[in-house]
N, C-alpha and C positions, 0 to 999 in steps of 0.2 A: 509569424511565419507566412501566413496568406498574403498579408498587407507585402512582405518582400516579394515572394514569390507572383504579385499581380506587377508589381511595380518591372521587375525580372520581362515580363511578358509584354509587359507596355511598351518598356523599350526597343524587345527584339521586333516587335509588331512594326512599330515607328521607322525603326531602319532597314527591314525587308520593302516599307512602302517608298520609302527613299531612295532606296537602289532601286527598287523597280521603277519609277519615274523619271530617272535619271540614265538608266540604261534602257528604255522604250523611244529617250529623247521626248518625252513630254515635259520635261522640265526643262524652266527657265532661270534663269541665273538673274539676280538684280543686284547687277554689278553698280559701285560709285563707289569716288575715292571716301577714305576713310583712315585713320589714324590706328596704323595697328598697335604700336607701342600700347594707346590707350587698351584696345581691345585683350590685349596679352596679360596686362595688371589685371584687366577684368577679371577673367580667367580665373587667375590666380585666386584674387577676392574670395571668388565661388568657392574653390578648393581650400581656402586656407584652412577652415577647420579639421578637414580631412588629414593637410598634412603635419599640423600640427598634434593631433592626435597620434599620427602613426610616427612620428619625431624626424620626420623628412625636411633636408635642408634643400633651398631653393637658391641657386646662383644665378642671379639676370645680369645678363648682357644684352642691351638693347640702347640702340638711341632714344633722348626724351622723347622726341618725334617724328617719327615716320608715317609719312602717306602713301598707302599702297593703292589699287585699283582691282576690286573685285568683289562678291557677293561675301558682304561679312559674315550675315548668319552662316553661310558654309565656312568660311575661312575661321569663327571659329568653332564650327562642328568639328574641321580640321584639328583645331588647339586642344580641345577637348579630349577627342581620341585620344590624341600620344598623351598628353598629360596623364591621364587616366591609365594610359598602358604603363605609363614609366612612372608612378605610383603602386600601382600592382604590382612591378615586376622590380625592384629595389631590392637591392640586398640589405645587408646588416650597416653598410657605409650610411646609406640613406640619403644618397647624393642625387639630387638632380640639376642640371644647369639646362637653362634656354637661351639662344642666342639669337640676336637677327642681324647679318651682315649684310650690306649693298653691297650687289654683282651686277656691272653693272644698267640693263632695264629689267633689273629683278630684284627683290630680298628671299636673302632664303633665310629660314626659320628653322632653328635644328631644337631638340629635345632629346636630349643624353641624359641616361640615367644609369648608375653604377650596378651591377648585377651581373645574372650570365648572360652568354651571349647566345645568342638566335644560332641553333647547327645550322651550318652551312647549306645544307640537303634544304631547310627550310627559308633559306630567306625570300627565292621567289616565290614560294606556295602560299606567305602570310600575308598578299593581298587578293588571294579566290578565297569567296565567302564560304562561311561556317569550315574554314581551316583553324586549328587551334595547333599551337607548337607541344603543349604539354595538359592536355586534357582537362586531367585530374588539378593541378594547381589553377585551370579557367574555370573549371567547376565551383569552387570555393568562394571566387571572389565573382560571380556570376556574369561573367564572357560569353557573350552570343557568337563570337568569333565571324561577326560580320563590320566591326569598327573599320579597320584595316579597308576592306573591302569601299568602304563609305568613303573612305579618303581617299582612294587610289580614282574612284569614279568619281568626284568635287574636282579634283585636280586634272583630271581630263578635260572635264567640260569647262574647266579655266584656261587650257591648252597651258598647263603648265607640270613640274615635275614634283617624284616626291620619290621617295627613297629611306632605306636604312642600312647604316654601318655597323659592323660590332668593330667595338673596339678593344682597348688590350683590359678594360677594368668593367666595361658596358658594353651600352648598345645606345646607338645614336639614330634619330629619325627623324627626317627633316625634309621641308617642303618648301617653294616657290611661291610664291605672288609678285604680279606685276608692280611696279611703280607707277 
């Protein structure tokens, strides 16, 4: 329980120092092209245990390969986030798909996952940090309720966009990168 609850702390540590470097404008961005496709399977890699344990299905849609233009390790702090949200927040279906479409001097990156959907009242408040939509359910699976926040500031400083949809079965969330 220590060992989680240090781990719990590391991380929120890690990304209060992140947004604050990021919002002081001391942080630099080391942008080069790079193959997101590859990066997105990465991703996944990492998670697979995760979602194979909790019985979550993964639908990709992506080109073999795509070269996008921006700081990977944020791009995928970015992937990380929503994956991680849209594994927590999964209903009984246990669906999640990812897609990347060319728009086009852009890809957007969407991450839908079947469940409830974000009240309306809430969906501009879940990128001001330490916002949580339902407390008690970020408690459990231990949410610092600053991810969100993390990704709304990566995507600024890429001068690019990012957003979420509910839809009629989910909730979708999905970001830019340059080409």
């Amino acid at each position: 329980m220590i060992m989680d609850e240090a781990s719990k702390m590391n991380r929120l540590v890690k990304e209060l120092l992140d947004l604050s470097k990021i919002e002081s404008g001391s942080f630099k961005l080391d942008k080069t092209a790079f193959n997101l496709s590859s990066l997105i399977e990465s991703v996944l890699d990492k998670y697979q245990p995760v979602l194979v344990e909790k019985g979550i299905k993964v639908e990709l849609d992506i080109p073999e390969y795509l070269t996008v233009n921006g700081d990977a390790v944020r791009i995928e702090q970015v992937l990380v986030n929503y994956l991680v949200n849209a594994i927590n927040h999964t209903d009984d279906k246990k669906e999640i798909r990812i897609q990347a479409v060319i728009q086009n001097e852009k890809v957007r990156v969407s991450i839908y996952n079947s469940g409830e959907k974000i009240p309306d009242k809430s969906l501009d408040k879940i990128w001001t940090s330490f916002y949580k939509v339902d407390k008690a359910r970020t408690r459990s699976y231990g949410g610092t309720g600053l991810g969100l926040s993390v990704v709304k500031a990566i995507q600024d400083l890429h001068g690019n966009s990012c957003g979420v949809e509910n839809l009629e079965d989910g909730v979708l969330f999905w970001f830019e990168v340059d080409r």
